[in-house]
C-alpha beads as a LAMMPS data file, in Angstrom:
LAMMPS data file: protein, C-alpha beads

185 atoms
184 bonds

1 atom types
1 bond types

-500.0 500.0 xlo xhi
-500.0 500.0 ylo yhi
-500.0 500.0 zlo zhi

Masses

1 110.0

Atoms # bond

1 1 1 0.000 0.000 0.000
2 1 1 1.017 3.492 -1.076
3 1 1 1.898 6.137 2.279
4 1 1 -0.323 8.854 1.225
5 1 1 0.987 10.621 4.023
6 1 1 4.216 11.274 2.181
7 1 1 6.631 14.863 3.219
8 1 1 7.119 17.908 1.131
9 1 1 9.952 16.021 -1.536
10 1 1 7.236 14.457 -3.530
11 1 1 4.552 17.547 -3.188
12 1 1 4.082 18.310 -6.699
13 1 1 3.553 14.586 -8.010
14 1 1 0.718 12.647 -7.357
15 1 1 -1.582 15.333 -5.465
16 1 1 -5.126 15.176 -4.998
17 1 1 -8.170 16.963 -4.387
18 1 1 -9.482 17.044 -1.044
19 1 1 -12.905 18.136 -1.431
20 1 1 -15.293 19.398 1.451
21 1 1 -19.249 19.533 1.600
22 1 1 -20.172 22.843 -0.212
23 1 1 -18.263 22.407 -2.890
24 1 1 -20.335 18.701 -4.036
25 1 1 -23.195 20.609 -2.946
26 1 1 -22.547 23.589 -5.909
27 1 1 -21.604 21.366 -8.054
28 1 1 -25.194 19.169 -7.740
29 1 1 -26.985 22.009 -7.509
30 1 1 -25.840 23.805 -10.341
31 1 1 -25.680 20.643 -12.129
32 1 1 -22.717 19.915 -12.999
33 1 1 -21.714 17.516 -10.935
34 1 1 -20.257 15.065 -13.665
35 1 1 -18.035 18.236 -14.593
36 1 1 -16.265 18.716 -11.237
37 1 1 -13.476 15.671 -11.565
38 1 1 -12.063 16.421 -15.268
39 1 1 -11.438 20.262 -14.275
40 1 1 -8.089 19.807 -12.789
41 1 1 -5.507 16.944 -13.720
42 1 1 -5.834 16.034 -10.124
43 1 1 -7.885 13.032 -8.911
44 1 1 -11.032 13.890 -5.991
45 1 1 -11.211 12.234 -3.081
46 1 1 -13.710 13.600 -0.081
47 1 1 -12.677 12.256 3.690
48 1 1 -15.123 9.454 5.596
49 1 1 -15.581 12.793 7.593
50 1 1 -16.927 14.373 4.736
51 1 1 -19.377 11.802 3.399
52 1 1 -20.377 11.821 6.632
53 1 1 -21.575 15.769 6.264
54 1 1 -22.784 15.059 2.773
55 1 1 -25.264 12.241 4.299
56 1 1 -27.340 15.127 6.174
57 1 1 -28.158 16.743 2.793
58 1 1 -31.548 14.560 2.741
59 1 1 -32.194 15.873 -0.618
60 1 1 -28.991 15.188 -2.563
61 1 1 -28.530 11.532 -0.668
62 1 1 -29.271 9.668 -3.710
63 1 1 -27.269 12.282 -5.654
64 1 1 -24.168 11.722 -3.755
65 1 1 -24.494 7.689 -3.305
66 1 1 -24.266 7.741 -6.853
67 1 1 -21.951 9.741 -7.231
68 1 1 -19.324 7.190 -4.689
69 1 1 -21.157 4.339 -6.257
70 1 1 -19.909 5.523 -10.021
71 1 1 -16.464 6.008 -8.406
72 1 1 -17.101 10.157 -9.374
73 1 1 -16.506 10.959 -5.639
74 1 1 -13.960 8.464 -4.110
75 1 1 -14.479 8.083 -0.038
76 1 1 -10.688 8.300 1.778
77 1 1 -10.740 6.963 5.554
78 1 1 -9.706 9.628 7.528
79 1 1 -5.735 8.547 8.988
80 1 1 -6.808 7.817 12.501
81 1 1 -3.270 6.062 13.109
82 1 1 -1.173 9.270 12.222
83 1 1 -1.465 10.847 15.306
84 1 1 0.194 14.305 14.050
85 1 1 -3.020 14.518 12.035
86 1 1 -4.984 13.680 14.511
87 1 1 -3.907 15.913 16.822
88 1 1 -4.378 18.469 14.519
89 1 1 -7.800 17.488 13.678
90 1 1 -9.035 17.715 17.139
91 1 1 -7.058 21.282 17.552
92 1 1 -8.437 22.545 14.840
93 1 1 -12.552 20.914 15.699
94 1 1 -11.468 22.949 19.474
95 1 1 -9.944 25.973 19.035
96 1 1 -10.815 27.015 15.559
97 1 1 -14.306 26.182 15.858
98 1 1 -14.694 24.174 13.016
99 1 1 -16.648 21.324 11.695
100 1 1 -15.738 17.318 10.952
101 1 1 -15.331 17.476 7.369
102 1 1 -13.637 20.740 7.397
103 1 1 -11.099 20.213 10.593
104 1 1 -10.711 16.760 9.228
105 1 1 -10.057 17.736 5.492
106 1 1 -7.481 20.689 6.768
107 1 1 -5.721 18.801 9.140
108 1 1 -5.089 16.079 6.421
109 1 1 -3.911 18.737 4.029
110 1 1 -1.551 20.389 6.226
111 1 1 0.363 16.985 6.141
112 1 1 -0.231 15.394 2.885
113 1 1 0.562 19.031 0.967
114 1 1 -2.687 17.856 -0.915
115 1 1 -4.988 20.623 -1.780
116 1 1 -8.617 21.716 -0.256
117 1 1 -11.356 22.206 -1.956
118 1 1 -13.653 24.538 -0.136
119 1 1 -15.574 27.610 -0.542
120 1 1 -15.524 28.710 3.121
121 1 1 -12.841 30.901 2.876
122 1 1 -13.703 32.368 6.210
123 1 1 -13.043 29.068 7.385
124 1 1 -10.121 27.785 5.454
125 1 1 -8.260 30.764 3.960
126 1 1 -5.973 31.999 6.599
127 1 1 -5.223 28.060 8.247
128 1 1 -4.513 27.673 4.493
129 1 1 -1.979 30.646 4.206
130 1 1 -0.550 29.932 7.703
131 1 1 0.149 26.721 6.974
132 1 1 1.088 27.210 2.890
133 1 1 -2.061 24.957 1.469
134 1 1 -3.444 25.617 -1.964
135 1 1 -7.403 25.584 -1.834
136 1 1 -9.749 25.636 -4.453
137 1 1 -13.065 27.252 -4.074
138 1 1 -16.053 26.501 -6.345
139 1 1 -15.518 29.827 -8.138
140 1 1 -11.832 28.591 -9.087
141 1 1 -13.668 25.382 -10.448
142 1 1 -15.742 27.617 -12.185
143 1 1 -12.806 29.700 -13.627
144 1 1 -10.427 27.109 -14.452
145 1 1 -13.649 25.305 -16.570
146 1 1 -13.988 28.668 -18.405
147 1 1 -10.335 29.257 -19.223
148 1 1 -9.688 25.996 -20.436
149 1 1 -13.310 25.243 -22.784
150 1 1 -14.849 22.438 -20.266
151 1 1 -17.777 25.213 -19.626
152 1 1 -18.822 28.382 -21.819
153 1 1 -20.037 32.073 -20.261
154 1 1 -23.424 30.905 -20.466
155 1 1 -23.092 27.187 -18.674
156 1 1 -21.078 29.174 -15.580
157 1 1 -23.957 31.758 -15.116
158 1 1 -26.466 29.142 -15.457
159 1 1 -24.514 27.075 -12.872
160 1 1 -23.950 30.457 -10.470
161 1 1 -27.559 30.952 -10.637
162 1 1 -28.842 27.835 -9.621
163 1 1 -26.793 27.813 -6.684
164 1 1 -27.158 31.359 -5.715
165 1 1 -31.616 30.379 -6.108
166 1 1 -30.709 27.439 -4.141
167 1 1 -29.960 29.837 -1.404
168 1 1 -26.578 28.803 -0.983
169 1 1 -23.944 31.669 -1.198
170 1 1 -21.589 32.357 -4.012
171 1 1 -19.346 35.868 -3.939
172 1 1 -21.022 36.553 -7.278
173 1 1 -24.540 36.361 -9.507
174 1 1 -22.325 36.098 -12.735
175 1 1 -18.937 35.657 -14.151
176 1 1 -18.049 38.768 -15.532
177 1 1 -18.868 40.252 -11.779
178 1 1 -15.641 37.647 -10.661
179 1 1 -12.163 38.353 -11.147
180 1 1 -10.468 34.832 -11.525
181 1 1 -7.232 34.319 -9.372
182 1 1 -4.213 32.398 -10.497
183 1 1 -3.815 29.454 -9.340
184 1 1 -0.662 27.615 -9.642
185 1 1 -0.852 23.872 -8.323

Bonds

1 1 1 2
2 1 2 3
3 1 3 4
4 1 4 5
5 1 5 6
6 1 6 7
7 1 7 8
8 1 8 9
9 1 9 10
10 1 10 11
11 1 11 12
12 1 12 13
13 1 13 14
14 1 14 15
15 1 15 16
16 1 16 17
17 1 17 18
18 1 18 19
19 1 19 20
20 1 20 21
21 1 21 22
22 1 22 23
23 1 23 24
24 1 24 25
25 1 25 26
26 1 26 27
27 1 27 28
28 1 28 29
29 1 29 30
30 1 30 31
31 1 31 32
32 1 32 33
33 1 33 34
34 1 34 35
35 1 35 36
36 1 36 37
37 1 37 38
38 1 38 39
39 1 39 40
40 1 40 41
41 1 41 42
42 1 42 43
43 1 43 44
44 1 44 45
45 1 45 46
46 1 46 47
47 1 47 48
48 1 48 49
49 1 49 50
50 1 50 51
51 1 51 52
52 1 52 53
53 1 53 54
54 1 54 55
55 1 55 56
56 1 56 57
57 1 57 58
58 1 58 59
59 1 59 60
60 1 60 61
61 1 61 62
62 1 62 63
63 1 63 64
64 1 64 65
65 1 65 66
66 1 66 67
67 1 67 68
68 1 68 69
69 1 69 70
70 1 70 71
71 1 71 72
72 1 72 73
73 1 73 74
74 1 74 75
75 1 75 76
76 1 76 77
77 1 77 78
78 1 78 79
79 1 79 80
80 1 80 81
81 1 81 82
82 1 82 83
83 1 83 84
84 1 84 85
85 1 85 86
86 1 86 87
87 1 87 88
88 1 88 89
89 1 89 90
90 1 90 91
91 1 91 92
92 1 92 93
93 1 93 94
94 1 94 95
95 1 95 96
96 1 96 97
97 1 97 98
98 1 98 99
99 1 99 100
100 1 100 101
101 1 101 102
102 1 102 103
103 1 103 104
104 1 104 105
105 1 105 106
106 1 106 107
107 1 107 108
108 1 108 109
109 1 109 110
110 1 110 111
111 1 111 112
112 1 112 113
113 1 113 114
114 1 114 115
115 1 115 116
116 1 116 117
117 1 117 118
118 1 118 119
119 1 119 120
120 1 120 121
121 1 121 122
122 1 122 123
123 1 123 124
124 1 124 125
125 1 125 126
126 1 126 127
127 1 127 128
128 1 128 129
129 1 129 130
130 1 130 131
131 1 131 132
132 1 132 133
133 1 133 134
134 1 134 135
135 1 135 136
136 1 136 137
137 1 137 138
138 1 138 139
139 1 139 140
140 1 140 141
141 1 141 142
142 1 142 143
143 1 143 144
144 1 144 145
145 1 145 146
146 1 146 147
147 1 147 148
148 1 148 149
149 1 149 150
150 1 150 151
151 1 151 152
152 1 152 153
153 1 153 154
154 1 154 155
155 1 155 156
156 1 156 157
157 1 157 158
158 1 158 159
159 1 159 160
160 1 160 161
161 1 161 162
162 1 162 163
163 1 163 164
164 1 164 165
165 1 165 166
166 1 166 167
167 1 167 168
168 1 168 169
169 1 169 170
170 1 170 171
171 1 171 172
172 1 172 173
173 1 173 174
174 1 174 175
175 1 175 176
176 1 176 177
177 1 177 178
178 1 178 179
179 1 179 180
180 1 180 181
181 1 181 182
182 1 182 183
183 1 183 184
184 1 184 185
């Protein structure tokens, strides 16, 4: 079996996507779901922790089961046994305040140099800068899809509109309102 766990010499090579809640949830609500894995060369992955979350969306449950049954989102056990990561998680669940998924997904990135995918950058961004994470957001999905052909201008406002309908937040109501970032993985 592979150490996923590995230290910063192999960082670049063989990274993946650590995924939290929200950003499956855009993605199925603004349906485009199937999209989300071919938008970076990196595979997705969302923690045990995670799943977890994504079970209490009682609408999107059969959604989501299909979505780990079709292999589109692949379930990672959270690394119980590493106790540097564990330690972390439960530092980061205490003093920062934050959730399962997202203390568990953080504290795994801090140690794997994977990257987060997340649009609560009030809840990830500075951990993320403190402890020199990349994180993708939903909008940097959104962007990268644009830039590269996956999705037109039209297909990213339809998708920004069904999730900003759905009542769930996104920093804009269209694509020409967003300024992209660069993002170098």
């Amino acid at each position: 079996m592979v150490n996923h766990w590995r230290k910063s010499s192999m960082v670049k090579k063989n990274r993946i996507i650590l995924i939290d809640a929200d950003v499956v949830s855009h993605f199925i609500t603004g349906g485009e779901i199937y999209m989300l894995p071919s938008i970076f060369p990196y595979k997705m992955k969302i923690l045990d922790k995670v799943y977890d979350e994504l079970e209490n969306f009682k609408s999107k449950k059969t959604q989501i089961d299909n979505l780990v049954n079709q292999r589109i989102l692949e379930i990672m056990p959270f690394p119980d046994e590493n106790s540097e990561i564990r330690k972390e998680y439960f530092w980061i669940k205490k003093q920062m305040f934050k959730g399962d998924g997202e203390s568990a997904t953080l504290a795994v990135t801090r140690y794997s140099h994977d990257i987060v995918g997340s649009s609560n950058l009030r809840d990830i961004k500075s951990y993320c800068l403190m402890h020199s994470i990349d994180y993708l957001t939903t909008m940097d999905f959104l962007c990268r899809a644009l830039e590269t052909g996956r999705m037109d201008l039209a297909r990213c406002n339809n998708f920004i509109s069904s999730v900003v309908n759905s009542g769930s937040k996104l920093p804009v109501k269209s694509m020409e309102e967003y300024a992209c970032r660069e993002v170098n993985l």
